[in-house]
LOTORDREN-763092 format. One line per field, with one value per residue (C-alpha): x, z, y; residue number from 1. Coordinates in steps of 0.05 Angstrom, whole numbers. Layout:
x = [X / ...]
z = [Z / ...]
y = [Y / ...]
resi = [NUM / ...]
//
This chain:
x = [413 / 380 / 320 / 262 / 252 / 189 / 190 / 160 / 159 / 126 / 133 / 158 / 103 / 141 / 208 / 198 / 167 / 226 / 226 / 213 / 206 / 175 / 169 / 231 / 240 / 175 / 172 / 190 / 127 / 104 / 142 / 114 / 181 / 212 / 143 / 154 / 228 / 217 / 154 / 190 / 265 / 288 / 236 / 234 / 278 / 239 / 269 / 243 / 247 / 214 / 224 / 198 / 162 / 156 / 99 / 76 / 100 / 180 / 167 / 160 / 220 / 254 / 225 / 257 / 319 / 301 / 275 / 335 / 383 / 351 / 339 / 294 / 233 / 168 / 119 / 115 / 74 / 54 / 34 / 39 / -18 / -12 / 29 / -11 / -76 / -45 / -86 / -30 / 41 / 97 / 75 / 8 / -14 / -80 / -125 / -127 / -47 / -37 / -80 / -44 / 15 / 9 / -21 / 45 / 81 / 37 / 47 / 127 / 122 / 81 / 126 / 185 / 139 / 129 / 59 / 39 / -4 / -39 / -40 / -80 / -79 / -99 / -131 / -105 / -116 / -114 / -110 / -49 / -9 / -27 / -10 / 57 / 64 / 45 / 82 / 53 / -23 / -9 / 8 / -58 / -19 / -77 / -89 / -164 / -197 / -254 / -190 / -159 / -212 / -231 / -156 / -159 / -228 / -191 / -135 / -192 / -222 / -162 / -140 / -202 / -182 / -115 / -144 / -96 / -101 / -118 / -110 / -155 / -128 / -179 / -238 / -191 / -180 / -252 / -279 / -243 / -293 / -296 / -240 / -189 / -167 / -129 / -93 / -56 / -19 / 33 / 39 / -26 / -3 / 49 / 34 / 42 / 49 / -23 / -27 / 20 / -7 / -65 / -23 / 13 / -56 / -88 / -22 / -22 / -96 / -84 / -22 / -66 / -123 / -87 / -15 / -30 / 39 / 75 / 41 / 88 / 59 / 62 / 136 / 195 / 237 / 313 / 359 / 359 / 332 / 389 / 362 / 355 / 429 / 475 / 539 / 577 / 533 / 523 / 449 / 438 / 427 / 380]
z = [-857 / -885 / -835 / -860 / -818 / -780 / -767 / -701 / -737 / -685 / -625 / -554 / -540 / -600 / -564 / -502 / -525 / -494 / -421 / -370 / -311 / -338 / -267 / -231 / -174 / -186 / -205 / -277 / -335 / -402 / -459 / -525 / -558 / -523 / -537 / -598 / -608 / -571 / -622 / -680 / -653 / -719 / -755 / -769 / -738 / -698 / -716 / -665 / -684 / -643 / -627 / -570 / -577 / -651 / -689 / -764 / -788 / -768 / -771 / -854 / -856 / -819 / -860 / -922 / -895 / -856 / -921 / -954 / -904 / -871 / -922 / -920 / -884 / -912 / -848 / -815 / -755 / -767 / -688 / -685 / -653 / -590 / -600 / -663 / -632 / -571 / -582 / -584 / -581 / -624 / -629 / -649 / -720 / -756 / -765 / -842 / -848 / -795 / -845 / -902 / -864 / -842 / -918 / -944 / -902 / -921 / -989 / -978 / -945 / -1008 / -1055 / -1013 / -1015 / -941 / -915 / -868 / -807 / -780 / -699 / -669 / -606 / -539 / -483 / -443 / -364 / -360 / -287 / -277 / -342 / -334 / -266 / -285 / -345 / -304 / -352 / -415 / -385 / -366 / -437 / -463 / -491 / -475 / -493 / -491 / -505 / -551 / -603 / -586 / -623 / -675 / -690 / -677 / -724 / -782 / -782 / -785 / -846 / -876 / -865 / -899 / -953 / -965 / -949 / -903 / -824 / -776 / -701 / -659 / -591 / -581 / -579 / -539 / -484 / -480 / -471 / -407 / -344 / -320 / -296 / -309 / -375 / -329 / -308 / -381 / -368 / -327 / -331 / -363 / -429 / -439 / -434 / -381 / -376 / -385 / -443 / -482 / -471 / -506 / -561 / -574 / -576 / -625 / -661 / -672 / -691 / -748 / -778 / -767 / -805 / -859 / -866 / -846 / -877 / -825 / -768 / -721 / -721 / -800 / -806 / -824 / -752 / -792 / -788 / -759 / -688 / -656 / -633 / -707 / -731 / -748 / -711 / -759 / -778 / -835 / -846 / -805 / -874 / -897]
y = [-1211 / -1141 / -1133 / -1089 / -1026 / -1000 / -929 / -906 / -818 / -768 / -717 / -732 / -780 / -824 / -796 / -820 / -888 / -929 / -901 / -943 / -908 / -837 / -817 / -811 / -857 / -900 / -973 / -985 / -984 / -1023 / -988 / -980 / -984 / -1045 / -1083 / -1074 / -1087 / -1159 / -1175 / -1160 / -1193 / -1229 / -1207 / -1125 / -1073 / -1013 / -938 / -896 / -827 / -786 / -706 / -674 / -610 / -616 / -601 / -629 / -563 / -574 / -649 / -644 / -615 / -674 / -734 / -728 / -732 / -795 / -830 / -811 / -836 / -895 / -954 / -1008 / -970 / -1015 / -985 / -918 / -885 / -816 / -792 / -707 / -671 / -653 / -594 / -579 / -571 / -528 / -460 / -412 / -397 / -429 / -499 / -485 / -506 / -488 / -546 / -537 / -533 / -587 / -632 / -613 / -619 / -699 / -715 / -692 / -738 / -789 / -771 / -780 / -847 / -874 / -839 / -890 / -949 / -937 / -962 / -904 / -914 / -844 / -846 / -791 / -751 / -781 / -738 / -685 / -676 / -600 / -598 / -633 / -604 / -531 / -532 / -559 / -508 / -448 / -396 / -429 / -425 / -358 / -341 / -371 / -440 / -486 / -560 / -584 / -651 / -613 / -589 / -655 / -689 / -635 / -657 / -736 / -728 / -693 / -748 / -799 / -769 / -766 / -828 / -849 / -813 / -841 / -908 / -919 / -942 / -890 / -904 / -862 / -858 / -800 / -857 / -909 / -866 / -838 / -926 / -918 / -919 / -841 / -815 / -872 / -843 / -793 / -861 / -865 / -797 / -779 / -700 / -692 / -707 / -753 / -829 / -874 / -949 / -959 / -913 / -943 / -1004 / -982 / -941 / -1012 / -1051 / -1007 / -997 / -1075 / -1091 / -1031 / -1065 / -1135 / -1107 / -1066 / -1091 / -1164 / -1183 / -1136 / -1169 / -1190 / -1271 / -1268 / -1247 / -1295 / -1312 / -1304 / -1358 / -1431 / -1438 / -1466 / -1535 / -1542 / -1514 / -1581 / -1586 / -1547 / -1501 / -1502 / -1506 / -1438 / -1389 / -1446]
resi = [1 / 2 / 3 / 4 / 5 / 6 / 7 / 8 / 9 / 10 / 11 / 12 / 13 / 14 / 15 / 16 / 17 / 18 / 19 / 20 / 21 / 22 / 23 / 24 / 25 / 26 / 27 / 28 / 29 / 30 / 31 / 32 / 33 / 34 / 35 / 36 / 37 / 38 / 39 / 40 / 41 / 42 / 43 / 44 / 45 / 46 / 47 / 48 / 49 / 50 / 51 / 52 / 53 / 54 / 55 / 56 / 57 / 58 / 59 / 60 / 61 / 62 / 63 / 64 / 65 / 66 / 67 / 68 / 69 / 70 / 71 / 72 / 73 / 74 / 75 / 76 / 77 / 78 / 79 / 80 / 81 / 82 / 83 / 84 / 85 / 86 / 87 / 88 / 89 / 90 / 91 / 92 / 93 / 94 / 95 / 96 / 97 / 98 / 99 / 100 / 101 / 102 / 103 / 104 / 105 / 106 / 107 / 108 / 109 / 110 / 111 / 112 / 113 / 114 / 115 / 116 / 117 / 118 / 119 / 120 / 121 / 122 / 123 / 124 / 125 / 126 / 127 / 128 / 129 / 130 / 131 / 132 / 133 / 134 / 135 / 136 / 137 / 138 / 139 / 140 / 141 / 142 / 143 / 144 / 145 / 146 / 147 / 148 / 149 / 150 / 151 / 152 / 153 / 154 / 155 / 156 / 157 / 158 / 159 / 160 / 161 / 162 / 163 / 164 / 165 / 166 / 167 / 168 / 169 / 170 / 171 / 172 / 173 / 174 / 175 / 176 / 177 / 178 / 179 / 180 / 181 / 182 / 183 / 184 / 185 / 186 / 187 / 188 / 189 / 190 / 191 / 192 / 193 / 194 / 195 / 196 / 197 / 198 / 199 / 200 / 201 / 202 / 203 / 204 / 205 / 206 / 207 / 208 / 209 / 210 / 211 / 212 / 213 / 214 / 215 / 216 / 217 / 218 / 219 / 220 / 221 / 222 / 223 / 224 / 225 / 226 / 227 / 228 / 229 / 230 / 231 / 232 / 233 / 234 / 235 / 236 / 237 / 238]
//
């Protein structure tokens, strides 16, 4: 009955992975995390452990203590980059130390036989989250899609480097006809239904490509299915 674990490691987008509704009084929303948990039922526990507002600078100080207390971790999302690449202010990270910073992690995870997968930042819609982060714009705290993908590119390459699966969100979200892309945010950053949707599709053709043994249709179902389990039992640890 020990279930392997698949960590779900990043910022608020990895925080808020299991909400539903993530617009108050709307109709409920696909949800990255609850995908997940049903693919993987009897097959691989999901450990979501997400922090919002946290950058890849306060987030190495948070993983060793996660691979130290949480056993049985065999696959890991690294997803940090949207604070990172804000231009100024407290969550902003320099590109060079930001690298560093997720290549340490990765690092970590191999060092606890964890397969990492690198996820990289989306797209922002300026319009609608600077004008609900008036004080923050005001102070020169900007997100743009150019350092977006000078960020989502750097991940890549390293990813390359490592040899290990990159998902570039960047790219997905830029396929989308025009303007739609603005469709996969809700404040102008954070994901909606439709985003994750795409998060969770990429997310899956990575582990199918890289980690084929961690695919969701290549795991062991545990125990007996119950139109198999004999009267008395007894067959169900079979």
């Amino acid at each position: 009955m020990e279930y392997k674990k698949f960590l779900l490691f990043g910022d608020s987008i990895t925080e808020f992975a299991f909400n539903t509704r993530p617009i108050e009084d709307d109709k409920d929303q696909y949800a990255l995390g609850a995908a997940l948990v049903n693919e993987y039922t009897r097959k691989m526990d999901i450990l979501q452990r997400g922090f919002k507002g946290y950058t890849s600078r306060w987030a190495l100080k948070v993983l060793p203590k996660i691979l130290h207390n949480e056993s049985n971790i065999v696959m890991a999302t690294i997803f940090f980059g949207a604070n990172d690449a804000c231009s100024a202010g407290p969550q902003c990270v320099p590109l060079s130390e930001f690298v560093d910073n997720i290549g340490q992690m990765v690092s970590a995870m191999k060092a606890h036989h964890v397969l990492p997968i690198i996820v990289g930042p989306g797209l922002v819609d300026r319009e609608k989250w600077e004008k609900a982060k008036v004080d923050e714009t005001a102070l020169g705290y900007l997100r743009t899609n150019e350092n977006f993908t000078v960020y989502s590119d750097a991940l890549a390459k390293l990813a390359d480097d490592e040899k290990i699966p990159f998902v570039n969100l960047n790219k997905a979200f830029r396929e989308m006809d025009g303007d739609a892309w603005k469709n996969l945010l809700t404040d102008g950053l954070h994901f909606s239904g439709e985003g994750y949707k795409i998060f969770h599709d990429k997310l899956i053709e990575a582990i199918e490509a890289h980690y084929p043994q961690y695919h969701p249709e290549n795991m062991e179902y545990k125990l007996t299915d119950w139109r198999d389990v004999l009267d008395d039992g007894s067959n169900i640890m079979s």
